[in-house]
VEXPA-291998 format. One record per residue (C-alpha): residue in one letter; chain; residue number from 1; x, y, z. Coordinates in nm, 4 decimals. Layout:
REM residues N
(A, A, NUM, (X, Y, Z));
...
//
This chain:
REM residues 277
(X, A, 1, (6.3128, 7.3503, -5.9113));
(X, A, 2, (6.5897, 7.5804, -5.9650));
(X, A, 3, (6.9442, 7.4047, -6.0787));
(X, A, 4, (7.2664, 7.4638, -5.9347));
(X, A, 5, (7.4848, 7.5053, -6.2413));
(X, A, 6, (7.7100, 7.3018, -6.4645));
(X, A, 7, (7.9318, 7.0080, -6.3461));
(X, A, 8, (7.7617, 7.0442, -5.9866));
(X, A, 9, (7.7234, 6.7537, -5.7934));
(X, A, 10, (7.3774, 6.6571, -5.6108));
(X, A, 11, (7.5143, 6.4036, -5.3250));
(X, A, 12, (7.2384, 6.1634, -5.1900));
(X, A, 13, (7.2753, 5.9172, -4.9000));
(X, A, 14, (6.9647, 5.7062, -4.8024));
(X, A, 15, (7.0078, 5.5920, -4.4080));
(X, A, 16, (6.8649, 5.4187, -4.1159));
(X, A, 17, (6.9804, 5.5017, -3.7783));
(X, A, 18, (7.3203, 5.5302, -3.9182));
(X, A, 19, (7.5226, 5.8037, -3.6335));
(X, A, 20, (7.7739, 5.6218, -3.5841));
(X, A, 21, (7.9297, 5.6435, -3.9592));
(X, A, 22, (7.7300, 5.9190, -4.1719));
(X, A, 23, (7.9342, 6.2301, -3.9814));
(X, A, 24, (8.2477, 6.0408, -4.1528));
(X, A, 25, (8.0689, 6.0199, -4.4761));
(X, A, 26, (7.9007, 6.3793, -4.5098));
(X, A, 27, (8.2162, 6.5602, -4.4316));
(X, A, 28, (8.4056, 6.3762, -4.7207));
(X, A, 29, (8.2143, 6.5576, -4.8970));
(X, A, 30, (8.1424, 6.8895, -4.7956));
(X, A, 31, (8.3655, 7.1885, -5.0234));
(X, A, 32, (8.3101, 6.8987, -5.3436));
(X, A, 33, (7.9643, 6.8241, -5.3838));
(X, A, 34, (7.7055, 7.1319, -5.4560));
(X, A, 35, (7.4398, 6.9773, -5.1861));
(X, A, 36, (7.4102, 6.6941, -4.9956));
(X, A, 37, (7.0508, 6.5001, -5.0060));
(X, A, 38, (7.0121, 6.2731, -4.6801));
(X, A, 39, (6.6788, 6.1043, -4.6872));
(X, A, 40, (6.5543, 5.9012, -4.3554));
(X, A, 41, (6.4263, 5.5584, -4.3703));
(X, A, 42, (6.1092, 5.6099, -4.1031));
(X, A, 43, (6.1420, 5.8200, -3.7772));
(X, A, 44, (6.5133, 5.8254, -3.6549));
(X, A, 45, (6.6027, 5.6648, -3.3562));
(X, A, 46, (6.9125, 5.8101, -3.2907));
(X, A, 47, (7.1009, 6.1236, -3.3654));
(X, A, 48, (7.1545, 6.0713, -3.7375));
(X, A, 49, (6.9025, 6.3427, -3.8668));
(X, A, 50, (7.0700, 6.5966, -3.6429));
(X, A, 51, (7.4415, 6.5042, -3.7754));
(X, A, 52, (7.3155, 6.5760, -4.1112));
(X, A, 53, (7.1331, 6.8927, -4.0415));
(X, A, 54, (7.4734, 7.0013, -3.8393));
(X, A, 55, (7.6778, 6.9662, -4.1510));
(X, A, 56, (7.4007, 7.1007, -4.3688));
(X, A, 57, (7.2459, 6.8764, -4.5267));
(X, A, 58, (6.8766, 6.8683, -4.6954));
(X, A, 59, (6.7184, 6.5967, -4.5209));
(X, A, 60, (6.4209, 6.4011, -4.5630));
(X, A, 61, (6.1994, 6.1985, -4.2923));
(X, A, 62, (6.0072, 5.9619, -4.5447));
(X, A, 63, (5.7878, 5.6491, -4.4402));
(X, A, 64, (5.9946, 5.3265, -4.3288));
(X, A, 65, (6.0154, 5.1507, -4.6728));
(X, A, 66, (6.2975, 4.9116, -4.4905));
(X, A, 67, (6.5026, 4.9752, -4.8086));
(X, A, 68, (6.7541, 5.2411, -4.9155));
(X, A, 69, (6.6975, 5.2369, -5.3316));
(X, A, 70, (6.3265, 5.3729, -5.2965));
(X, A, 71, (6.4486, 5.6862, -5.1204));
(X, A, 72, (6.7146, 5.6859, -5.3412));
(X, A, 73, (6.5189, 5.7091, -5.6268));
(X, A, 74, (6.2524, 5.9264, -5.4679));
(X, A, 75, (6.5806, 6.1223, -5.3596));
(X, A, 76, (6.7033, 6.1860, -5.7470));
(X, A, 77, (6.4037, 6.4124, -5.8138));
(X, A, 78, (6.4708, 6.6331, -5.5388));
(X, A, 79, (6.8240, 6.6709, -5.6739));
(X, A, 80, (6.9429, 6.9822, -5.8407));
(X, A, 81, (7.3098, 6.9089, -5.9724));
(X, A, 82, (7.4106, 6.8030, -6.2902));
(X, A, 83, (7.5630, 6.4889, -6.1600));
(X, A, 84, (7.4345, 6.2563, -5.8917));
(X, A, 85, (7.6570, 6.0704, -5.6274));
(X, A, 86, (7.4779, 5.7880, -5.4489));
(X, A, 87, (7.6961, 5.7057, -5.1458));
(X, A, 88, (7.5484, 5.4702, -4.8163));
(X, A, 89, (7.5973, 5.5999, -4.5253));
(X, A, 90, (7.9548, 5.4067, -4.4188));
(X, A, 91, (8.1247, 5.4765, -4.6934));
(X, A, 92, (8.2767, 5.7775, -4.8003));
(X, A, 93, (8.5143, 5.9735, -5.0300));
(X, A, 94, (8.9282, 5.8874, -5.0399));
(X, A, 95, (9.1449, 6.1653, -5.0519));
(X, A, 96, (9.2366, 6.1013, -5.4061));
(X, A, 97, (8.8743, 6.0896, -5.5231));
(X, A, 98, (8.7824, 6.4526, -5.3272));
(X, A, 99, (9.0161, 6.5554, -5.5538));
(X, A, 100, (8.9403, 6.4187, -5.8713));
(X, A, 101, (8.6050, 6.4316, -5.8664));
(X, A, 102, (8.5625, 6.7862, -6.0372));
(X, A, 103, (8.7532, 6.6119, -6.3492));
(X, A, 104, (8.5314, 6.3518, -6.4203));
(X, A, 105, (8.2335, 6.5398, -6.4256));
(X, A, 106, (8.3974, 6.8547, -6.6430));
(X, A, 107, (8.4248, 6.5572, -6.8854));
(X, A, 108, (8.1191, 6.6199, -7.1625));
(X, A, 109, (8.1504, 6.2208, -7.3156));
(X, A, 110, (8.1113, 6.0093, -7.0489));
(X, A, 111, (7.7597, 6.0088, -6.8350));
(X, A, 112, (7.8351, 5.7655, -6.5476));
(X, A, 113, (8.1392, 5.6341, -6.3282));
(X, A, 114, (8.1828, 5.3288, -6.1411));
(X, A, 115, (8.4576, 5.3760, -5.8592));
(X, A, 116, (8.7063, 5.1329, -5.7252));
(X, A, 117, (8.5286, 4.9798, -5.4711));
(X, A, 118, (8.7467, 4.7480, -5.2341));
(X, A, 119, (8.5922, 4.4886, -5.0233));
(X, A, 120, (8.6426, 4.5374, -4.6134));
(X, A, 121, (8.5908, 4.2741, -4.3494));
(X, A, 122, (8.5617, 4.4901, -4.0723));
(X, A, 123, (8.9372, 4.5434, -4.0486));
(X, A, 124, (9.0994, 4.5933, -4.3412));
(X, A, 125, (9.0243, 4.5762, -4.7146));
(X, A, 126, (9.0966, 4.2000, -4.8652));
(X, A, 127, (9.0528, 4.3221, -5.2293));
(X, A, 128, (9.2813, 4.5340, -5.4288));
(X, A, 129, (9.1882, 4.6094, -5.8011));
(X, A, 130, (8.8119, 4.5797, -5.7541));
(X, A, 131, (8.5258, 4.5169, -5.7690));
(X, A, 132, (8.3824, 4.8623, -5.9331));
(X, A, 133, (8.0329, 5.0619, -5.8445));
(X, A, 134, (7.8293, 5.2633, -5.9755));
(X, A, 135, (7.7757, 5.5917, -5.7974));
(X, A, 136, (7.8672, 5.9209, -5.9670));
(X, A, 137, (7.5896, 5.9486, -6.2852));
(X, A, 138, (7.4666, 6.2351, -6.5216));
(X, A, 139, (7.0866, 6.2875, -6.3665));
(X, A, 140, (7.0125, 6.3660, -6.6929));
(X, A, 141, (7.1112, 6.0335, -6.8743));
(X, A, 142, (6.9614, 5.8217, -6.5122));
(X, A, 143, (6.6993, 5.6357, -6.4997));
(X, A, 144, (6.5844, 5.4090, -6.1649));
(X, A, 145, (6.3582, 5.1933, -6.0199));
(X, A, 146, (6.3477, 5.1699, -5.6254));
(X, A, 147, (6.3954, 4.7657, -5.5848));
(X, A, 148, (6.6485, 4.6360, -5.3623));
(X, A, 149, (6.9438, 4.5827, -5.5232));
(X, A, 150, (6.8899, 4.8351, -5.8851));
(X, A, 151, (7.1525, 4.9222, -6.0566));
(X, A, 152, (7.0748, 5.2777, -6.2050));
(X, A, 153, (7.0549, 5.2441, -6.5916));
(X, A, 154, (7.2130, 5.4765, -6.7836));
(X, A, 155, (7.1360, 5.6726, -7.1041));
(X, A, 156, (7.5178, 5.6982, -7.3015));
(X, A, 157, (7.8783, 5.5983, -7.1748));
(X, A, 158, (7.9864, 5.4475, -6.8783));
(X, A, 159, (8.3472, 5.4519, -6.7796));
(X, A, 160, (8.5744, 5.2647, -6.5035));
(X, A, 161, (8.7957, 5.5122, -6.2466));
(X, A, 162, (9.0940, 5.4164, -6.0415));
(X, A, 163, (8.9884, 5.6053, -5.8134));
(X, A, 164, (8.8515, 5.5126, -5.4611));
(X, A, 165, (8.5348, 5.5080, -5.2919));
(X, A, 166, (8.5895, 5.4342, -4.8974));
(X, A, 167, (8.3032, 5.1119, -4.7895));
(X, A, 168, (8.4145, 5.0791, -4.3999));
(X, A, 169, (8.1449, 4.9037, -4.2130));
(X, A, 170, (8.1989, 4.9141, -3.8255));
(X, A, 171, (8.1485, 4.5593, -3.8843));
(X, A, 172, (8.2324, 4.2223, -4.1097));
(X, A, 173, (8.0219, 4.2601, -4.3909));
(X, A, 174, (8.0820, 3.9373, -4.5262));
(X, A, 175, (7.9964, 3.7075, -4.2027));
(X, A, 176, (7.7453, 3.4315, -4.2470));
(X, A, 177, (7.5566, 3.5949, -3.9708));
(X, A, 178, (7.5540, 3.9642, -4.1296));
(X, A, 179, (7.4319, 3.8128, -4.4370));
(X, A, 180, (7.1666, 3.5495, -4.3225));
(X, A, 181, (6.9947, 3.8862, -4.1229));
(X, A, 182, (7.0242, 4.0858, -4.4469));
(X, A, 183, (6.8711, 3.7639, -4.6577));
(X, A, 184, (6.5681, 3.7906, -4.4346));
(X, A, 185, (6.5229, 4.1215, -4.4649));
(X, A, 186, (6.5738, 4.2114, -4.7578));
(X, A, 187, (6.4114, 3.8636, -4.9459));
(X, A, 188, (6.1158, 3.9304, -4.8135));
(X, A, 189, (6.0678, 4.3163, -4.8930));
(X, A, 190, (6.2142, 4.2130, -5.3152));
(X, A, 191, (5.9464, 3.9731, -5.3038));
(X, A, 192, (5.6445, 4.1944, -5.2007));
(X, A, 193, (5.7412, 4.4214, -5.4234));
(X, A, 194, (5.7332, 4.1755, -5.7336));
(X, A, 195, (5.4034, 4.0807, -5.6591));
(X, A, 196, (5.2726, 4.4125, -5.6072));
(X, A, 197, (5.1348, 4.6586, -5.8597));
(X, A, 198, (5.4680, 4.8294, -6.0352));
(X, A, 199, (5.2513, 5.1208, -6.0542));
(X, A, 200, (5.3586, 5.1859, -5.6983));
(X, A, 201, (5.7181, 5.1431, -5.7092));
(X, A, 202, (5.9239, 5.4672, -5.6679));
(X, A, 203, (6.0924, 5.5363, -6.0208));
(X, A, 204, (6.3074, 5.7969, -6.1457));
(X, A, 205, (6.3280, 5.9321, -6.5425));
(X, A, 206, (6.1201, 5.5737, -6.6017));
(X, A, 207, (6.0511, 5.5649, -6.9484));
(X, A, 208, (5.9332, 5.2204, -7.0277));
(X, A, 209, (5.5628, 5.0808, -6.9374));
(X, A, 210, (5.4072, 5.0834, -6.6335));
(X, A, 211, (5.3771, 4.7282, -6.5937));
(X, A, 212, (5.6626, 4.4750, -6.4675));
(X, A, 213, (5.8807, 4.3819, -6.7780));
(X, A, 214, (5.7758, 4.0337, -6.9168));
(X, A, 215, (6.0813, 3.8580, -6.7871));
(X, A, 216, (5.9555, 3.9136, -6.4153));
(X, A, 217, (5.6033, 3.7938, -6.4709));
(X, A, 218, (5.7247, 3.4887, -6.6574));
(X, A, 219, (5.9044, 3.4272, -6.2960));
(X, A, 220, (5.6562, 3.4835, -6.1028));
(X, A, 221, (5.4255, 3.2534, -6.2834));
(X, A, 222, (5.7244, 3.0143, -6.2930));
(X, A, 223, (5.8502, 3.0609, -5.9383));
(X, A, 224, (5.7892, 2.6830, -5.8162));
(X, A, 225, (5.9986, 2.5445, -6.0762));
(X, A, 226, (6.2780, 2.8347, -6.1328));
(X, A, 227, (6.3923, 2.8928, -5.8070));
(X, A, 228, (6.6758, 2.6377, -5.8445));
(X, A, 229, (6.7497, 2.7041, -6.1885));
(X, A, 230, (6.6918, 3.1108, -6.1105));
(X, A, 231, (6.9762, 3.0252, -5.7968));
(X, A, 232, (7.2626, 2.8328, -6.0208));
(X, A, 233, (7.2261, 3.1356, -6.3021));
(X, A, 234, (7.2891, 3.3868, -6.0136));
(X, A, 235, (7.5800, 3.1765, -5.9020));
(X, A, 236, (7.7446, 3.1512, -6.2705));
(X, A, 237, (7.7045, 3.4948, -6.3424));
(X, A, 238, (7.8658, 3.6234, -6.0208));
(X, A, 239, (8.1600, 3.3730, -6.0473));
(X, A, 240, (8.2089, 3.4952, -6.3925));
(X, A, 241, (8.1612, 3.8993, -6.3832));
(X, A, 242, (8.4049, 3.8898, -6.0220));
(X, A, 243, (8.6632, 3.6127, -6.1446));
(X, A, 244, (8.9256, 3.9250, -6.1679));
(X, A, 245, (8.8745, 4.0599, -5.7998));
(X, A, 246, (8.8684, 3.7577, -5.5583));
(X, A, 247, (9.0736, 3.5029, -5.4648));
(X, A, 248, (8.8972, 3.1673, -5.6484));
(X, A, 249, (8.7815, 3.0576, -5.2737));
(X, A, 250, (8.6346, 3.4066, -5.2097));
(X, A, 251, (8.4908, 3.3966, -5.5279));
(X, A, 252, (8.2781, 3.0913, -5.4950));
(X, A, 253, (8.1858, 3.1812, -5.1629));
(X, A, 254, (8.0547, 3.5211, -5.2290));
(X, A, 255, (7.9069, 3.3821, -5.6267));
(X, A, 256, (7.7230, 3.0653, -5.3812));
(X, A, 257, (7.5504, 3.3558, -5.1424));
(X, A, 258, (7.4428, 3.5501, -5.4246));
(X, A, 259, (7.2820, 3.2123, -5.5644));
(X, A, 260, (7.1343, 3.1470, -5.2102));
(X, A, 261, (6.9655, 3.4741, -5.1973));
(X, A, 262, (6.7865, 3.5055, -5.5372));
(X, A, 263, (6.7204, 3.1390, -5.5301));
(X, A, 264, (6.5117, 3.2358, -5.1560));
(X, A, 265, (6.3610, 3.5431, -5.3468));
(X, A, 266, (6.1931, 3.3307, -5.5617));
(X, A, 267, (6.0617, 3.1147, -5.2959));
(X, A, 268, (5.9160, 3.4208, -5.1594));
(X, A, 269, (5.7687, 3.5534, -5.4492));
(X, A, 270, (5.6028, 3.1508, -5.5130));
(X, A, 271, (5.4391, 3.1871, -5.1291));
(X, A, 272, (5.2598, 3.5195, -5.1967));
(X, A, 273, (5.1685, 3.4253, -5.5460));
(X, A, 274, (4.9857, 3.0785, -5.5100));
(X, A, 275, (4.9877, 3.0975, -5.1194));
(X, A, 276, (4.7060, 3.3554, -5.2089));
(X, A, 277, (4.5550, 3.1768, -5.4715));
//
C-alpha cells in the first residue's frame, strides 16, 4: 500500500446509520486530512454511505460487528497517512483545531494527542476544561485491539492540546435512558468477546501474545465473586482520573454509571462462562 507522505493525516470514522450528523463531520475535515476512511457497521439503512462517497470518502461496507472499535481497528490498516484521526460520526473538527492540526503533527517528539473534549447534553456543552481524548496518533507508534471501549496504546509520548474536538449528539448523551440502551448493547457484545477466542479479535500493530492477557482470564474465572468488587474499582478510578472536569455531583453520577456498567459486564461474562459449563 502506497503512503501519502509525511505529516499526512489518514481520517477514520466507524458509523451506523449515522446521515443525520456524518455530512457535518466529513466536511470538517476535508482540505486538512490527506483521506478520509469511513467504514460501515453492516448494510446501511439510510443515506450515510452515499454522504460519504459525495464528499469523497473511501468507504467500507463490513459485517455488522454492532461495535465501532473493530472497524476502527480493521480501519487503521487500510490507512495510508502518517498520522491517524479517529473521529465518531457526531463529532467533528472546531475551527481552531482545522487550523492547528498541521502543527501538531509537523512536531517529530510527540506520537499521540488527546483533544479537549467537552461534554454536551444535547444543548449545550456543561464542561469547560475537559475531559481530554485520544484521537490524533502516529500509526506508526499505534497499536489496537477492537473491544468496546479500547483506548489505542501508544508506542512514545503522549501530549494534552487545548484545542477542541466538537462531540454534538442530536441528543442527551448522558440520560438514564440513552445509557441503560447503550449498557445493553454494548455489555453484552464486551462480554462475548471475553469469552471468545482472542485469536479472532480485530487488532492493529498487536505485538503481544495471542492469548487474552492474564488479568482477563483471572476475571473470567473469578467473575461470580468480582463483579462487585470489579464495579466499586471502576467507580474509584473514574471519580479520581475526572475529579478536575465535573462538578462533584456530575462526577459521582457519571464515576457510579461507569461502576454500573463494568460491574454488569462481568455478570455477563459469569453467564456465558459457567452458564455453559
Amino acid at each position: 500500500m502506497d503512503e501519502l507522505g509525511p505529516n499526512t493525516i489518514s481520517a477514520v470514522v466507524a458509523v451506523r446509520n449515522e446521515e443525520a450528523v456524518i455530512e457535518r463531520c466529513l466536511r470538517s475535515m476535508l482540505g486538512v486530512v490527506a483521506e478520509i476512511i469511513v467504514v460501515h457497521d453492516g448494510e446501511p439503512e439510510d443515506r450515510t454511505v452515499e454522504i460519504a462517497e459525495q464528499l469523497g470518502a473511501r468507504v467500507f461496507v463490513r459485517p455488522q460487528s454492532g461495535i465501532p472499535e473493530a472497524h476502527t481497528a480493521w480501519a487503521y490498516g487500510q490507512a495510508r497517512g502518517q498520522w491517524l484521526l479517529n473521529l465518531d460520526g457526531d463529532e467533528f473538527l472546531s475551527e481552531e483545531l482545522r487550523a492547528g492540526l498541521p502543527a501538531l503533527v509537523a512536531r517529530s517528539d510527540v506520537d499521540a494527542y488527546e483533544l479537549l473534549w467537552k461534554q454536551w447534553d444535547g444543548e449545550r456543552y456543561f464542561t469547560e476544561d475537559g475531559p481530554f481524548k485520544l484521537v490524533l496518533l502516529r500509526r506508526s507508534a499505534t497499536r489496537m485491539l477492537g473491544i468496546p471501549h479500547a483506548i489505542e496504546q501508544v508506542d512514545g509520548r503522549i501530549e494534552r492540546s487545548p484545542l477542541q474536538l466538537e462531540h454534538r449528539p442530536l441528543y442527551n448523551n448522558f440520560s438514564l435512558a440513552a445509557m441503560s440502551r447503550k449498557w445493553r448493547h454494548w455489555s453484552g457484545i464486551q462480554a462475548n468477546l471475553y469469552t471468545s477466542d482472542f485469536r479472532a479479535i480485530e487488532k492493529f500493530n498487536w505485538r503481544g501474545e495471542e492469548r487474552w492477557p492474564w488479568k482477563r482470564r483471572i476475571a473470567n474465572r473469578l467473575s461470580p465473586v468480582l463483579f462487585l468488587p470489579y464495579a466499586l474499582a471502576t467507580v474509584a478510578q473514574n471519580l479520581w482520573r475526572e475529579r478536575d472536569y465535573y462538578t462533584w455531583r456530575q462526577n459521582l453520577r457519571f464515576a457510579t454509571w461507569q461502576g454500573l456498567y463494568a460491574g454488569l459486564v462481568q455478570l455477563q461474562v459469569a453467564k456465558r462462562v459457567y452458564g455453559r459449563s
